[in-house]
C-alpha positions as CSV (number, residue, x, y, z in Angstrom):
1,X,30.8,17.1,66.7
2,X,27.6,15.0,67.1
3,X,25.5,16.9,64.5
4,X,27.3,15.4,61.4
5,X,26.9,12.0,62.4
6,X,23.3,12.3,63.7
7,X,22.5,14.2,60.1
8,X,24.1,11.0,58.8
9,X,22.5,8.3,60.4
10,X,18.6,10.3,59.7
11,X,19.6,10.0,56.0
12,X,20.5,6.6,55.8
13,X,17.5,5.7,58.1
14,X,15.4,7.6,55.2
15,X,17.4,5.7,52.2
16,X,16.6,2.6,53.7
17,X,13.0,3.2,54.3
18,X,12.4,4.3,50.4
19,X,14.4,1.4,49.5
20,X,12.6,-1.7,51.2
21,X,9.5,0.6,50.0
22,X,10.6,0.4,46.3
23,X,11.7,-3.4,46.5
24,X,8.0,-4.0,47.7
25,X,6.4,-2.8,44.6
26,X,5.9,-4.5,41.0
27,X,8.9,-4.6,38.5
28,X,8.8,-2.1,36.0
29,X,10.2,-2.4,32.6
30,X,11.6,0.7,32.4
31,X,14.6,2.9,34.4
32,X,13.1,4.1,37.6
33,X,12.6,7.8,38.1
34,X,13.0,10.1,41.3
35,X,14.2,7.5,43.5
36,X,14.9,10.3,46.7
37,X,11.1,11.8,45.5
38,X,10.5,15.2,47.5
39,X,13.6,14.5,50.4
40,X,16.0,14.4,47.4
41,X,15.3,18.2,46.8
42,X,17.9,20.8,48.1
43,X,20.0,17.7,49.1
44,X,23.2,17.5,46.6
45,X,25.5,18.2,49.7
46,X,23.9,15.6,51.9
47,X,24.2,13.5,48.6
48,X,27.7,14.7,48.2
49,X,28.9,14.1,51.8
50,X,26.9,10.2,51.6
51,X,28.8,9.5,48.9
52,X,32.5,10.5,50.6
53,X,31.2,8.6,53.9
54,X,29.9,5.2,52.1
55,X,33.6,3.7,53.4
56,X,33.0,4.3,56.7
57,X,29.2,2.3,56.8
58,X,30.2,-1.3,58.2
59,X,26.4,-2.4,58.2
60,X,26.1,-4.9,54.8
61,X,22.1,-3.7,54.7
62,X,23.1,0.0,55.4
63,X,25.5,0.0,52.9
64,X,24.0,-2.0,50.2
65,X,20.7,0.3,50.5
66,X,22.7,3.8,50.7
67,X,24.5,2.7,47.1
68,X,21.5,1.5,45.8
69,X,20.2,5.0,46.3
70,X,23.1,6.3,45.0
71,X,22.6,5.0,42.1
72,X,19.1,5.5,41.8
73,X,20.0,9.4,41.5
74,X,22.8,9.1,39.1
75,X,20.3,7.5,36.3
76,X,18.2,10.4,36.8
77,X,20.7,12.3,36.3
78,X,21.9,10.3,33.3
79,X,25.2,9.9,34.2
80,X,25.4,6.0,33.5
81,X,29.2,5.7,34.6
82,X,28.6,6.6,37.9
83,X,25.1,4.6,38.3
84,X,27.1,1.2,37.2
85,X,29.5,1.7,39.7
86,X,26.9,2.8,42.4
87,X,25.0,-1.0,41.6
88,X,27.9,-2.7,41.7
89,X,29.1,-1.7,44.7
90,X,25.4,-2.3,46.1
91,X,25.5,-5.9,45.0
92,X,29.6,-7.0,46.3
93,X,27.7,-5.3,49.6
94,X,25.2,-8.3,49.6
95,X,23.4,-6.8,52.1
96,X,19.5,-7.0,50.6
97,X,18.0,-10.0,50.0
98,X,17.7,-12.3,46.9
99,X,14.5,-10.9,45.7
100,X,16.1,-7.3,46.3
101,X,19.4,-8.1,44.5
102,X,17.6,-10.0,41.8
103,X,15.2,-6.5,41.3
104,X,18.6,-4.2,41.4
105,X,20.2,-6.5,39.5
106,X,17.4,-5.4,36.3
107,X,17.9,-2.2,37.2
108,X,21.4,-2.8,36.5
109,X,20.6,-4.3,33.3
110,X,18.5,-1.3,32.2
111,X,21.3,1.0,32.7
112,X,23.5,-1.4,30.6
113,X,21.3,-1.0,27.7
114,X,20.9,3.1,28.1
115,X,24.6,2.8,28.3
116,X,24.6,0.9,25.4
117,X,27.2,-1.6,27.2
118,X,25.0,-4.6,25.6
119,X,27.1,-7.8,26.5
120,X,27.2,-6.3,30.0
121,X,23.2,-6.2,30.5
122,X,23.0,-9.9,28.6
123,X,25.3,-11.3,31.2
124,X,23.6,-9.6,33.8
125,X,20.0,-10.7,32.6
126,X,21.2,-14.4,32.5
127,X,22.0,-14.2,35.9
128,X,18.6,-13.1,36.9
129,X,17.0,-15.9,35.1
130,X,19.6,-18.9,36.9
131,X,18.3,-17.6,40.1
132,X,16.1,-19.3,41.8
133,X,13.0,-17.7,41.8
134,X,10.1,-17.3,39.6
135,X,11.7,-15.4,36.6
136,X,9.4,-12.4,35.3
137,X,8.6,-12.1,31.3
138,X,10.3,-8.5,31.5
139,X,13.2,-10.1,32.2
140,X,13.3,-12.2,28.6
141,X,12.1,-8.8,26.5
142,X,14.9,-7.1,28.4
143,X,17.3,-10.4,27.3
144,X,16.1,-10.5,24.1
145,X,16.8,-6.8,23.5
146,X,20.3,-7.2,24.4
147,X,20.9,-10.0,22.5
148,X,19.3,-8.6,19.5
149,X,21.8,-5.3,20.0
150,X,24.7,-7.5,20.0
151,X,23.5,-9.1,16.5
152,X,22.9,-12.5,18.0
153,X,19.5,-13.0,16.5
154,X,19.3,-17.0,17.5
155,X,19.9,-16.0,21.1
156,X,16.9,-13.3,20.5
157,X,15.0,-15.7,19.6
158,X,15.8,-18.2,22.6
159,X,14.8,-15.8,24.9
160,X,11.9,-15.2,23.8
161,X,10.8,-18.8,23.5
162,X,11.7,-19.1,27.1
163,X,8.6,-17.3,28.1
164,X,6.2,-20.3,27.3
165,X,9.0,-22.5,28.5
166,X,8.7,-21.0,31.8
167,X,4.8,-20.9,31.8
168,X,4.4,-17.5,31.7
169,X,2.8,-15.1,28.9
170,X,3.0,-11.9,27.1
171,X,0.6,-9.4,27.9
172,X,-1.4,-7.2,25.4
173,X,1.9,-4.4,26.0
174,X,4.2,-7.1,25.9
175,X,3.3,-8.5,22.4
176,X,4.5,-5.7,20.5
177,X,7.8,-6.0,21.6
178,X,8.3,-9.3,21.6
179,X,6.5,-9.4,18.0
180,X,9.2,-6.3,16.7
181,X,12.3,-8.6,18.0
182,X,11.0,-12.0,16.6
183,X,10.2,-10.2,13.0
184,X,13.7,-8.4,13.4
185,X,15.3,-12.1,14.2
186,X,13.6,-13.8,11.6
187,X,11.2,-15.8,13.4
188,X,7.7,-15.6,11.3
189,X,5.8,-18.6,12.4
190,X,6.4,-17.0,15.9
191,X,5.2,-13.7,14.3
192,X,2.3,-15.7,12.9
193,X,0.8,-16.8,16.7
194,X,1.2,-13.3,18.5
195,X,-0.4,-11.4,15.7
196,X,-3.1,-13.9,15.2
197,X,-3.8,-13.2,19.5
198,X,-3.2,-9.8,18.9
199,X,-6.4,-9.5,16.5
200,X,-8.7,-11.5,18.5
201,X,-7.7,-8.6,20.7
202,X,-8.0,-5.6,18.5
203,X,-9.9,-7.2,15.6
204,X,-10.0,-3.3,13.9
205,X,-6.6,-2.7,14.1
206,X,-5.6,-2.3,10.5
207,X,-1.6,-2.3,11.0
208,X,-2.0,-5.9,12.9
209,X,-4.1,-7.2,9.7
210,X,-1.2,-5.8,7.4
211,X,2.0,-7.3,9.3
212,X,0.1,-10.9,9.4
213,X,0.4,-10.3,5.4
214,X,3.7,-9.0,5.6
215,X,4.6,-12.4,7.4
216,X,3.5,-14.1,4.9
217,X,5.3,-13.1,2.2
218,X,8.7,-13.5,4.3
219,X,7.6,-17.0,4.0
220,X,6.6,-16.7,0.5
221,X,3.2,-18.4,1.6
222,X,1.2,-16.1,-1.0
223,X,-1.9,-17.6,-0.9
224,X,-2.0,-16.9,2.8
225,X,-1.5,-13.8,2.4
226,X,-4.3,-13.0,-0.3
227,X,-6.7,-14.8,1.8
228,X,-5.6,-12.6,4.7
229,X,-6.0,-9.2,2.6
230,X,-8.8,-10.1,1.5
231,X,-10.7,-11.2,4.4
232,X,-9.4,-7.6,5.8
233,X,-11.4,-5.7,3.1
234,X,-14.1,-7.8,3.7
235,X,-13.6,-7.3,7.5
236,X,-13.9,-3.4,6.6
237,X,-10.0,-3.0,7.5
238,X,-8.4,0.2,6.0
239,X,-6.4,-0.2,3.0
240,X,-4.0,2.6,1.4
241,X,-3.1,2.6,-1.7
242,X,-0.1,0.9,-1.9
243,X,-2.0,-2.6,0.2
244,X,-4.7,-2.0,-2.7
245,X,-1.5,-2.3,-5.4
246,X,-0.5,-5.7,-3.5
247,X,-4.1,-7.0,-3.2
248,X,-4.2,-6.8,-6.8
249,X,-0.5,-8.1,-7.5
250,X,-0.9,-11.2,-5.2
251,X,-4.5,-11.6,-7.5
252,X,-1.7,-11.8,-10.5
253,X,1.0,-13.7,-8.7
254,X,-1.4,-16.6,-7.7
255,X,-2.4,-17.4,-11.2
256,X,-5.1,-14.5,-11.2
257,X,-4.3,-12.3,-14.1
258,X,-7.8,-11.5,-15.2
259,X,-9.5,-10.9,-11.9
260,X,-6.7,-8.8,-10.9
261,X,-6.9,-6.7,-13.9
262,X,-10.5,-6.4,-13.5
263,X,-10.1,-5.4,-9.5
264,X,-8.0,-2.7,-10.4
265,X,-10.3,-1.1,-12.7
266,X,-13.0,-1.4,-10.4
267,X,-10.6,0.4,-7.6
268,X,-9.9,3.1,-9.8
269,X,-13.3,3.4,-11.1
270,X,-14.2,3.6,-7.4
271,X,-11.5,6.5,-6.5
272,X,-9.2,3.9,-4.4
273,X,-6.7,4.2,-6.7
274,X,-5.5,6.9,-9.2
275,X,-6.3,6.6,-12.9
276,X,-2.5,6.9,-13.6
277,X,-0.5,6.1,-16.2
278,X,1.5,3.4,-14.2
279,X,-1.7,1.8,-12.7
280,X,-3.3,2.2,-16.3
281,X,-0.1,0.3,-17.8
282,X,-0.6,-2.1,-14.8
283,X,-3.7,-2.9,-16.0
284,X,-2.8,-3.4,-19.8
285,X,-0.1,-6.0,-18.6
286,X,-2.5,-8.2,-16.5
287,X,-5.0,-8.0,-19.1
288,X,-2.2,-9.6,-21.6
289,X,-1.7,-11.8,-19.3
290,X,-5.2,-13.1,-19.0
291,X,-5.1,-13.4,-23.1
292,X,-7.6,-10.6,-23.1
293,X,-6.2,-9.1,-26.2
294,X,-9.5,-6.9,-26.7
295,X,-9.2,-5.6,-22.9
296,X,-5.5,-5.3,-23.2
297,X,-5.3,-2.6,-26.1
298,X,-7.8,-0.6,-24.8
299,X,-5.5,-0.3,-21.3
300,X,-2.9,0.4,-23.4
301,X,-4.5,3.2,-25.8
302,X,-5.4,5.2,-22.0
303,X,-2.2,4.7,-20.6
304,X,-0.5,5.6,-23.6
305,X,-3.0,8.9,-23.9
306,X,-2.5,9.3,-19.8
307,X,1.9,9.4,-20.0
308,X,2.8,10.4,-23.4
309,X,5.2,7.4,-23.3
310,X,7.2,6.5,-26.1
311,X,7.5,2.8,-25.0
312,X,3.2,2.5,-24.7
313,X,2.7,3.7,-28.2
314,X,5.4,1.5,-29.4
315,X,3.5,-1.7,-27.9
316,X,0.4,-0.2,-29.1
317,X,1.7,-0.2,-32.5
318,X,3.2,-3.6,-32.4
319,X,-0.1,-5.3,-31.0
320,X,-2.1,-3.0,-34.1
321,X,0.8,-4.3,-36.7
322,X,-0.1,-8.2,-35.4
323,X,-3.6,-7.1,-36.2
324,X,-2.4,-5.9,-39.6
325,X,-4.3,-2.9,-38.6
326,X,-1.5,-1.1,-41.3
327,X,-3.2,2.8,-40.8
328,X,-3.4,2.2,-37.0
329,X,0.0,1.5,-37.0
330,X,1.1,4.6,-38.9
331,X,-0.6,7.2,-36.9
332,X,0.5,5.5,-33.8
333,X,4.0,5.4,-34.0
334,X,3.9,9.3,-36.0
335,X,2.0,10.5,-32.3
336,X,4.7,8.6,-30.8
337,X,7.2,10.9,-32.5
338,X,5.6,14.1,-32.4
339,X,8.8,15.1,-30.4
340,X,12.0,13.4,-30.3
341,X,12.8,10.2,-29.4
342,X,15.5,8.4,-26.9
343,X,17.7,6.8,-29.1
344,X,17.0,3.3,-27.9
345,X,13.2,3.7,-29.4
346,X,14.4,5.2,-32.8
347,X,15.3,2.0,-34.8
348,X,12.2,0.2,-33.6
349,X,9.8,3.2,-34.1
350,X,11.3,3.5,-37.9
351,X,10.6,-0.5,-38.0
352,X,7.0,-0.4,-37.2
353,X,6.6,2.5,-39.6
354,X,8.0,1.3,-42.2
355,X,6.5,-1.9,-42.2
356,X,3.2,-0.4,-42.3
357,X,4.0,2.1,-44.7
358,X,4.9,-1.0,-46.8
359,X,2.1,-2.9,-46.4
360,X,0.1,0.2,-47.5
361,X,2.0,0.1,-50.9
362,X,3.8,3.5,-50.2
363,X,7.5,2.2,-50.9
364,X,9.1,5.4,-51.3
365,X,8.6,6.4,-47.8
366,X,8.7,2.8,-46.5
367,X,12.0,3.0,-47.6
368,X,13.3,6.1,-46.4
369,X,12.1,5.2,-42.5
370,X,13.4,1.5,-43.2
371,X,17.2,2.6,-43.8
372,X,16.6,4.9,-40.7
373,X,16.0,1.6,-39.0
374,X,19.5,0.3,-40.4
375,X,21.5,3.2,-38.9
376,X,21.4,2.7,-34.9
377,X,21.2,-0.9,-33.1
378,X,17.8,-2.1,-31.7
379,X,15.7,-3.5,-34.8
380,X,18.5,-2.5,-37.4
381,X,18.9,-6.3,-38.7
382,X,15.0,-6.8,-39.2
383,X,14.9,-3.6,-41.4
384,X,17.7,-4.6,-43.4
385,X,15.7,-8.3,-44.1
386,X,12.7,-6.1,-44.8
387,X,14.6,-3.7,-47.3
388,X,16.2,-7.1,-48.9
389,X,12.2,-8.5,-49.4
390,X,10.9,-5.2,-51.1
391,X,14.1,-5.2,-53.3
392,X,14.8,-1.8,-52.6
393,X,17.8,0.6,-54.1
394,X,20.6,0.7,-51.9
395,X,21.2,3.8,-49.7
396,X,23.5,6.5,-51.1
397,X,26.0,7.9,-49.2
398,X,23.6,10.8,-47.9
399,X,21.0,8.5,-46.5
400,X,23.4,6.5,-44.9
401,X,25.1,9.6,-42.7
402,X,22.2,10.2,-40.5
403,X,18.5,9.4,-39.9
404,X,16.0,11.7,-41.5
405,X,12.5,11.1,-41.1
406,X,9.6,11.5,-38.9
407,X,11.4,9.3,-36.1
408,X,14.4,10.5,-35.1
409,X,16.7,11.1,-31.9
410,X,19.3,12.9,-30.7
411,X,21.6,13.0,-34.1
412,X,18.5,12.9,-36.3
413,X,16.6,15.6,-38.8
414,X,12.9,15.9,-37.9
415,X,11.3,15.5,-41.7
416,X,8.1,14.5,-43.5
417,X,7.8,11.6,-45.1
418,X,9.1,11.6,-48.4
419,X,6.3,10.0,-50.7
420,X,5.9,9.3,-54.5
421,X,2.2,10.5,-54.7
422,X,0.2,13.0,-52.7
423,X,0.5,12.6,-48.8
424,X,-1.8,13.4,-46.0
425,X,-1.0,16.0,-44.0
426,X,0.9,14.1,-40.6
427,X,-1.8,14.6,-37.2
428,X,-0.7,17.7,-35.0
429,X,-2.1,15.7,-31.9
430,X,-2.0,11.9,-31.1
431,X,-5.4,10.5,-32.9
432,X,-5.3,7.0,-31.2
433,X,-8.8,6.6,-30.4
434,X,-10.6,3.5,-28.8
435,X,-14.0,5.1,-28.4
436,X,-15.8,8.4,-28.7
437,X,-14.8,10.5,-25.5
438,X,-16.8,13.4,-26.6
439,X,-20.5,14.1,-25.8
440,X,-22.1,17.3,-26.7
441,X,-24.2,18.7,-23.9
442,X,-27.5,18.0,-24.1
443,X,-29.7,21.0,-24.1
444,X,-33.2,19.4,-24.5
445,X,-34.5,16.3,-22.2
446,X,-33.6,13.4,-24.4
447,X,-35.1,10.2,-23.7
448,X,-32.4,7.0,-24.2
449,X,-32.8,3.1,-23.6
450,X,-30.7,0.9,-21.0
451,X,-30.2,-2.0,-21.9
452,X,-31.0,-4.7,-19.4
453,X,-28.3,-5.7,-17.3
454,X,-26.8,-8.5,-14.4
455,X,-25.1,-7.3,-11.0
456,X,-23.4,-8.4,-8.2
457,X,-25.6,-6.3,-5.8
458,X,-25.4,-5.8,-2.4
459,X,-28.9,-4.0,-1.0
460,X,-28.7,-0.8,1.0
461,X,-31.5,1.9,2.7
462,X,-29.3,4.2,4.2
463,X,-30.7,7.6,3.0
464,X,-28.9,8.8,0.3
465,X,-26.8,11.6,2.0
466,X,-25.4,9.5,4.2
467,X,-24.6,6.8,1.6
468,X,-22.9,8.5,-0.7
469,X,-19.4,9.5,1.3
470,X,-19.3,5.2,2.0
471,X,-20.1,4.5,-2.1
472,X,-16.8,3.8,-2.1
473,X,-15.4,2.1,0.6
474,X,-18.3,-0.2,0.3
475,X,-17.4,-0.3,-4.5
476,X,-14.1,-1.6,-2.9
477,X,-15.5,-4.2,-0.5
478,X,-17.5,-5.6,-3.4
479,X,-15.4,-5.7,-6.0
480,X,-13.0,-8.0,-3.9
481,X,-15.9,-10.1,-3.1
482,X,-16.9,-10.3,-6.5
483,X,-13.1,-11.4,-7.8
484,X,-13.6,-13.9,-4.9
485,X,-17.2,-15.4,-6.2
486,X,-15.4,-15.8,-9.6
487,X,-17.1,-12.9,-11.2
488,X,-15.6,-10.4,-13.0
489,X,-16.6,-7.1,-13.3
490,X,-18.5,-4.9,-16.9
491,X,-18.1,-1.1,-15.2
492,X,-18.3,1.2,-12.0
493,X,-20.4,0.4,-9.3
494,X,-23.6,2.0,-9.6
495,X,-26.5,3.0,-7.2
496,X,-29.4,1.0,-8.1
497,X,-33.3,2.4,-7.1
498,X,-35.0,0.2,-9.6
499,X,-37.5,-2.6,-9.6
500,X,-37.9,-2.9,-6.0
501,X,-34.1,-3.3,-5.2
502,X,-32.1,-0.7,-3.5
503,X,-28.1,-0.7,-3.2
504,X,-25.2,-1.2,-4.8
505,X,-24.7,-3.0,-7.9
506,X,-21.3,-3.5,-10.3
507,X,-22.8,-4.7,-13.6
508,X,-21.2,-8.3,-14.4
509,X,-19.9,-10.3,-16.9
510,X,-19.9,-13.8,-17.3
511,X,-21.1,-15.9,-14.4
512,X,-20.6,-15.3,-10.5
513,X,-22.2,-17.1,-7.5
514,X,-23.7,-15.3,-4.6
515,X,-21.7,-15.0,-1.5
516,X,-22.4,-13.4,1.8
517,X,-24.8,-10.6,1.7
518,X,-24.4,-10.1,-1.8
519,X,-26.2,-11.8,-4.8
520,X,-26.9,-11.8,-8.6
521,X,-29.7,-9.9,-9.5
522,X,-31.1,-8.7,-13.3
523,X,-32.8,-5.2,-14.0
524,X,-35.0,-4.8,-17.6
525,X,-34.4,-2.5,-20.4
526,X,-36.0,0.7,-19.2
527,X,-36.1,4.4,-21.0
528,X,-34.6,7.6,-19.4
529,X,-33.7,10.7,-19.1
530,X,-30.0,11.7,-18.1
531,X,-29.0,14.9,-15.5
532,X,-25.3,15.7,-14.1
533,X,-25.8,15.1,-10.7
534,X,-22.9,16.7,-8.2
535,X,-23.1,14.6,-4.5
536,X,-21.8,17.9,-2.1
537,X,-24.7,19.8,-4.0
538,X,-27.3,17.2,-2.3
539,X,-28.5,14.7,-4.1
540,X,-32.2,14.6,-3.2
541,X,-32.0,18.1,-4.2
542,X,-30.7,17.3,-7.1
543,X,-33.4,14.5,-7.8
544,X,-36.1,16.6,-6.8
545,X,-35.0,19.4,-9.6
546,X,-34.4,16.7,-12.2
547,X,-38.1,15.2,-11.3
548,X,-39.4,18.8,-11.9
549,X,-37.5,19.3,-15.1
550,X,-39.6,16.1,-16.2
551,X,-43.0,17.4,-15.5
552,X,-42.5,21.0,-17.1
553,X,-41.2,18.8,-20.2
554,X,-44.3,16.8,-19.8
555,X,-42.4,13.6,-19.5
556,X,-44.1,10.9,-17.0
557,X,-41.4,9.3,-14.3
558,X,-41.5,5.9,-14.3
559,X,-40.8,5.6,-10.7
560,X,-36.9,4.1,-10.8
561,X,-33.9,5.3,-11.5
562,X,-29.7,4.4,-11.1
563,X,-26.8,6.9,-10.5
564,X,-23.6,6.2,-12.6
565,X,-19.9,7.4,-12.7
566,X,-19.1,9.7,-14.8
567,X,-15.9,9.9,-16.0
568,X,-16.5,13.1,-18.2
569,X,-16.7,15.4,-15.6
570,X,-14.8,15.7,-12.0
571,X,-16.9,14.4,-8.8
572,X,-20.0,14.2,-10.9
573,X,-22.7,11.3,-11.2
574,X,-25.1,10.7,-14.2
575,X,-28.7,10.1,-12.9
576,X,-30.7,8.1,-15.1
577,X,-34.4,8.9,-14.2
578,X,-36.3,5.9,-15.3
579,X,-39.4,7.5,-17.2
580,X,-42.8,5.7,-19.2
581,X,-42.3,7.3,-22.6
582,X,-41.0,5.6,-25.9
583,X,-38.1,5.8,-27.2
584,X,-36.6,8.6,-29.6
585,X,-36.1,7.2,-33.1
């Protein structure tokens, strides 16, 4: 009869031990784990016949430390129901001290919030804070992250401003969570201050650079937030793509246009960015927005070439018509309808065509595409004022049943122009050009002339082989710190080796003013001799071969020579090998 009691009495005496041993130790943020540690194993029916004799413990201590266990075991075993009812019954015991029942009393709270019972753990986590003791900043994470669960994002907020109210502060784990629940809530300028302190911290760590940005723009402080991306590239912060897309749209957005047309060709010149058809489109609409009409319709001849888009070689036209560039116009909007159009494009492409064929003094066919115009909404009333001005015969009843013509859409015949004298067979493949893209290959050593040229240069001696797989990284860098010297860019960054300077250079236009380590410098007009270099073929090998290629040819080196993009052939570099002969006439 003794033996049950006895067995009794050693377990509680063990409970209580582990107990006052866990109430000694630091608060955790998190659930605690394997309260009963190795006595707990091989014990469920000591545990089961605890739990039937808890009525008959008188002690307050004995009993408040026995449900405390109790409860302790049912969160490991995830059974939340029973663990609530095991701390509660531990705390109407009031048997532990304040500092005990203020520690069980977050433990409490925690299992509120894995028991998603949210107004329960914020009630709870108030009390802790109106005792009076020195709160902890756990307990205002844990407050915050119940109030923030019950949609209360003021109260999220309050709580989290209590930690400097009490004195206290967030450490380096701490930050995080409190930054996550203050950006949640809405608080930026809070946001602002713990990711500043986060970076004096971790002054590489890209993601914190990135959310300072992000919190600028929820503010809509845009200059801010340029400056900040900006400093990060020149910080050497990683960027992917879409951060270099808002670099260059905050350029825009701040009254940038031009440099941020010209950073975005760099950035694709450099292999940050894609040469797409959206970022080539991109670039044709910052370029008309700087006024660079020149700059603008060359974008828009690529992009056009790069997508096949109707509504590209429709602005194309219309910026070639303005120019009364009337041929340009023709074979751009007949490429344009090489296949059939969307129906919303049909009455403008017929109005661009006609006009042009018009103004070429072909009237038969200027006609024809003009009524075409007339027939679906979109650009129907400008063809009709244009078909009024050249006086032309009314349509018949056949013209008027369905569009025939070069241009049509879904309802249309696909037909030749109709003209009254012989006509030039239409193109078979869009001929918009903006400059010679083909070069033959050059089978003998052909000397050529560079003309002399100004770049924003930053010098470099790391050996070649290790400089290359930086090139551009470092292109990137520079081209951000030459948008922020006021420079703008003439082409791809190049490797310079010529008249003593070594490094990168981006050839510039207009005026820029040295900043940091980078500064202006101006090569000569020098003669050479071009070789498709390939960089994971080595290119000191590479140099060495073209150097001997020179002397079987009987060609002197002058001693410099540059590496440049080139955009003819995937991965490959042009080396032009300075040489002392004159040039070819």
């Amino acid at each position: 009869m003794l033996i049950k009691p006895l067995l009794l009495a050693l377990l509680l005496s063990q409970f209580v031990a582990v107990a006052l041993a866990q109430d000694t130790g630091q608060y955790r943020s998190r659930v605690l784990l394997d309260p009963l540690g190795d006595i707990g194993k091989g014990s469920e029916m000591s545990l089961q016949e605890l739990e039937q004799s808890i009525d008959s413990i008188r002690d307050p201590y004995a009993r408040s430390s026995a449900t405390r266990h109790l409860a302790r075991h049912y969160v490991n075993e995830g059974d939340y129901p029973a663990a609530i009812a095991w701390y509660r019954e531990a705390l109407r015991s009031d048997g532990l001290s304040a500092v005990a029942n203020r520690e069980m009393r977050r433990e409490l709270a925690q299992v509120y919030l894995q028991a998603e019972e949210f107004a329960a753990a914020a009630s709870l986590l108030d009390e802790v804070l109106a005792m009076e003791l020195v709160p902890a900043t756990g307990d205002f994470l844990l407050l915050a992250q119940a109030r923030y669960r019950l949609g209360d994002y003021v109260a999220v907020v309050v709580a989290l401003d209590g930690v400097q109210a009490a004195g206290l502060t967030l450490d380096e784990e701490q930050k995080p969570q409190a930054l996550a629940l203050y950006y949640r809530a809405g608080a930026y300028p809070q946001c602002e201050t713990l990711l500043r302190e986060l970076l004096v911290a971790a002054p590489q760590e890209a993601d914190y650079w990135h959310q300072l940005v992000s919190v600028y723009l929820q503010q809509n402080k845009r200059q801010a937030a340029l400056d900040q991306l900006m400093l990060a590239m020149e910080q050497g912060v990683d960027f992917d793509p879409s951060q270099y897309v808002l670099l260059v749209d905050l350029l825009a957005v701040n009254g940038n246009p031009y440099g941020a047309a010209s950073l975005l060709e760099q950035l694709m010149a450099a292999g940050a960015l894609p040469r797409s058809g959206a970022h080539l489109r991109k670039v044709f609409e910052l370029w008309f927005q700087a006024r660079e009409r020149d700059r603008a319709q060359q974008a828009l001849v690529a992009a056009a070439r790069e997508t096949g888009d109707t509504e590209l070689y429709l602005y194309l036209a219309q910026l070639q018509l303005e120019d009364e560039a009337w041929p340009d116009v023709e074979q751009t909007v007949l490429s344009a309808c090489q296949r059939r159009l969307e129906d919303r494009f049909v009455s403008r492409a017929n109005l661009l065509l006609g006009v042009s064929l018009l103004k070429q003094g072909r009237d038969a066919p200027a006609r024809q595409v003009l009524i075409n115009a007339t027939l679906v909404g979109g650009a129907h009333q400008q063809a009709a004022q244009w078909l009024k001005f050249m006086d032309a015969v009314p349509p018949n009843e056949d013209e008027l049943r369905r569009v025939r013509g070069p241009c049509v859409g879904s309802e249309g015949k696909q037909l030749a122009l109709i003209e009254s004298m012989p006509q030039q067979p239409a193109p078979t493949q869009p001929e918009i050009e903006l400059e010679s893209a083909d070069v033959d290959t050059v089978t003998v050593l052909e000397v050529q002339r560079a003309a002399a040229t100004r770049y924003f240069f930053a010098a470099n001696d790391e050996p070649l082989e290790q400089l290359l797989p930086q090139m551009r990284t470092l292109a990137v860098r520079q081209s951000v710190s030459l948008v922020k010297a006021s420079g703008t860019a003439d082409g791809a960054p190049q490797f310079l080796n010529l008249q003593n300077i070594r490094g990168i250079g981006i050839p510039l236009r207009g005026n820029a003013q040295a900043r940091g380590r980078y500064r202006v410098v101006s090569t000569k007009a020098f003669d050479f001799v071009s070789f498709a270099v390939f960089p994971e073929a080595g290119v000191e090998a590479q140099l060495a071969a073209a150097l001997a290629s020179l002397e079987k040819a009987g060609i002197i080196p002058s001693g410099g020579w540059r590496l440049v993009p080139d955009q003819g052939q995937n991965g490959s570099l042009q080396l032009q090998l300075g040489v002392m002969a004159p040039v070819t006439q």
